[in-house]
C-alpha positions in Angstrom: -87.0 79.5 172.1 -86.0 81.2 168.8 -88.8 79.3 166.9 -89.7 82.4 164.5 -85.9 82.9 164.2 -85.7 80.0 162.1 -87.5 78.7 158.9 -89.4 75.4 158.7 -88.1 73.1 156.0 -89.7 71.9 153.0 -90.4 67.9 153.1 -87.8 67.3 149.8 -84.9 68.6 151.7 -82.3 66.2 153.2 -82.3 65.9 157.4 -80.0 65.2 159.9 -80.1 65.9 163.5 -82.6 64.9 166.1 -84.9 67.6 168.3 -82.1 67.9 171.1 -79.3 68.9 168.6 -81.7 71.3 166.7 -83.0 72.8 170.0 -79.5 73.3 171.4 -77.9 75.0 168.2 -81.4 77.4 168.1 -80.6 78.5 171.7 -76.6 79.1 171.2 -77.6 81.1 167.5 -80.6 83.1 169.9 -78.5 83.9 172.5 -75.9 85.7 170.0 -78.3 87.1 168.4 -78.6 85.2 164.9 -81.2 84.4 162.7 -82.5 83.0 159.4 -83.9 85.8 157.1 -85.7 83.7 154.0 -87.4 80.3 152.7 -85.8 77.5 151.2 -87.3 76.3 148.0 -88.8 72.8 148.4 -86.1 70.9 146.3 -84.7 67.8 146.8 -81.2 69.0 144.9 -79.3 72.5 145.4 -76.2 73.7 145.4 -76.4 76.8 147.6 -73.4 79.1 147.7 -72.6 81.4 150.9 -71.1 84.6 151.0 -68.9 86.7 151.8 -66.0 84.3 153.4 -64.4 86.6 155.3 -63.9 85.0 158.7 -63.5 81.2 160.5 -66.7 82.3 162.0 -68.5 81.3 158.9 -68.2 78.4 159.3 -69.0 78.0 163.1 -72.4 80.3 161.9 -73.1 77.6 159.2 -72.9 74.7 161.0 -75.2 76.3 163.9 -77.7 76.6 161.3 -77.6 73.3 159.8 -78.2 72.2 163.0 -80.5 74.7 163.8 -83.0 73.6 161.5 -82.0 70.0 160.9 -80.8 70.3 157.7 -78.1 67.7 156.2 -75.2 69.8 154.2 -72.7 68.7 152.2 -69.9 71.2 151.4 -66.3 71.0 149.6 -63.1 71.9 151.7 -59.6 72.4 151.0 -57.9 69.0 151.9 -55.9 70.2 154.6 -58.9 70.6 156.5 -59.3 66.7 156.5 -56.1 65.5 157.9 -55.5 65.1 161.5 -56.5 65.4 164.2 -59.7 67.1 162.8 -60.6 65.2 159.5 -62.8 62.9 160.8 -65.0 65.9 162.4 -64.9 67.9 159.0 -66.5 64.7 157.1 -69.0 63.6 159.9 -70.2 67.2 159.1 -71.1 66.5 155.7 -67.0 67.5 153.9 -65.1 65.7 150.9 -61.7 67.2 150.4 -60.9 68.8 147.3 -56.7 69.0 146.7 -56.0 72.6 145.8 -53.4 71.3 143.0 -55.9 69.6 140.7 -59.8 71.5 141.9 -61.1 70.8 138.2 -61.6 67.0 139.0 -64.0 68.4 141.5 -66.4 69.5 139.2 -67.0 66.2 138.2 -66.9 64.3 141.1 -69.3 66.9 143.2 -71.6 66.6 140.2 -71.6 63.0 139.8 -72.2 63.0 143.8 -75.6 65.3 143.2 -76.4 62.8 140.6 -76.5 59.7 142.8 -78.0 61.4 145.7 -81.8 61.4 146.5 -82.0 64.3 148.4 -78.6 66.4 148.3 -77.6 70.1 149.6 -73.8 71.0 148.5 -72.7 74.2 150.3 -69.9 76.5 148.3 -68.3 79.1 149.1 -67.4 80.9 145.9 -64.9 83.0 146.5 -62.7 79.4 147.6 -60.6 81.9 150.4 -61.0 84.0 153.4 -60.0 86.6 151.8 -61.8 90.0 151.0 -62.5 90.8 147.3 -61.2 87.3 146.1 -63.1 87.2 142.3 -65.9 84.6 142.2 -64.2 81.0 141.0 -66.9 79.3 138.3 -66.8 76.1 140.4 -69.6 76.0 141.8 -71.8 77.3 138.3 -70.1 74.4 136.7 -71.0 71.7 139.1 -74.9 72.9 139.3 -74.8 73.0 135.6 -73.6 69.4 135.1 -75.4 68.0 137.7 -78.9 70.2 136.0 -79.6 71.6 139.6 -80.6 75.2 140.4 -78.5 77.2 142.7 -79.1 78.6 146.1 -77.8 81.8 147.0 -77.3 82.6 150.5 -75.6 85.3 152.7 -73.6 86.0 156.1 -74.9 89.4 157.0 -72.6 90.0 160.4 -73.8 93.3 161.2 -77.9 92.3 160.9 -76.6 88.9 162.3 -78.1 86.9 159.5 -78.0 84.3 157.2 -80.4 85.8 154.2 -81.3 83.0 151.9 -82.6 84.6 148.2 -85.0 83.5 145.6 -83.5 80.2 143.9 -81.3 80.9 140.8 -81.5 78.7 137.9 -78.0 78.6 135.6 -78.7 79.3 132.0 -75.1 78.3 130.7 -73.9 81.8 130.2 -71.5 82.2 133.0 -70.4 85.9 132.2 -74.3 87.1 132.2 -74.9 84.8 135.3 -72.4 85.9 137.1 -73.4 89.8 137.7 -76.6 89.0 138.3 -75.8 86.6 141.5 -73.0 88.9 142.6 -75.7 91.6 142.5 -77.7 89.8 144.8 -74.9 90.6 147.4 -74.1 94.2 146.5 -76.2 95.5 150.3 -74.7 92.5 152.4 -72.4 93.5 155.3 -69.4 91.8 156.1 -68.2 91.0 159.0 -65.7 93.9 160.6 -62.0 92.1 160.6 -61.2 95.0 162.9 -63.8 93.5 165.3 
């Protein structure tokens, strides 16, 4: 069910999962109505950022889809997210905390992270809130540039019920003439209707 709904991974990618967890999030994300629109670049280290964050539902989508297609994910969370009784849930599913009060050390630490990993996928959101129209932080830019990794851009599109996946991005080290060219990537995605 749903098999054309979702893309087949490339062999460098990082796994997780086993056919009954990938069969039952690809029937719960068909029966809603949601699908993959896109490839993903056969390469063992990413660091793919999603958005708009407008909504909890985000996340609910995203973890679908990693099951979906048996994809391991590693993301970064505010570190309220990790304490009880939830916090052992949010780093089963692939979380480290980052404490609001100091986020630069995260740079560092998420990039040494990349570094030692074989195969490593490390989901951002950029905008770092919930909130609509939030600038872009350069989090995310910084890590894939120290850790010399491309970036993945990716998309929730809630009215097309999608999550678009776009051509990989590779950082040149200009942030400010980056930066417009990702966010234009994003300029016909939908959000999500708070109203709804």
């Amino acid at each position: 069910m749903g098999a054309g709904r979702f893309p087949e991974l490339p062999p460098s990618l990082p796994r997780r999962g086993n056919a009954l967890s990938k069969a039952g999030a690809r029937v719960l994300l068909t029966l809603f109505g949601w699908r993959v629109v896109g490839e993903f670049p056969d390469r063992p280290k990413m660091v793919a950022i999603v958005a708009p964050h407008t909504s909890n539902w985000d996340f609910v989508v995203g973890i679908l889809v990693v099951f979906a297609l048996g994809l391991a994910v590693r993301f970064l969370g505010k570190d309220t997210l990790f304490r009880p009784p939830l916090g052992w849930l949010m780093r089963w599913l692939g979380g480290t905390p980052v404490a609001r009060a100091t986020p630069q050390g995260a740079v560092g630490d998420a990039a040494q992270m990349i570094g030692r990993a074989e195969r490593v996928l490390l989901g951002i959101a950029p905008e770092g809130t919930r909130t609509s129209g939030k600038p872009w932080r350069s989090g995310f830019y910084n890590i894939a540039l120290a850790a010399k990794v491309p970036i993945l851009p990716a998309a929730f599109d809630y009215p097309g019920k999608a999550l678009v996946l776009f051509p990989l991005f590779e950082p040149t080290g200009d942030y400010a003439a980056d930066l417009p060219r990702l966010q234009a990537l994003y300029r016909e995605i939908r959000r999500r209707d708070m109203r709804a």
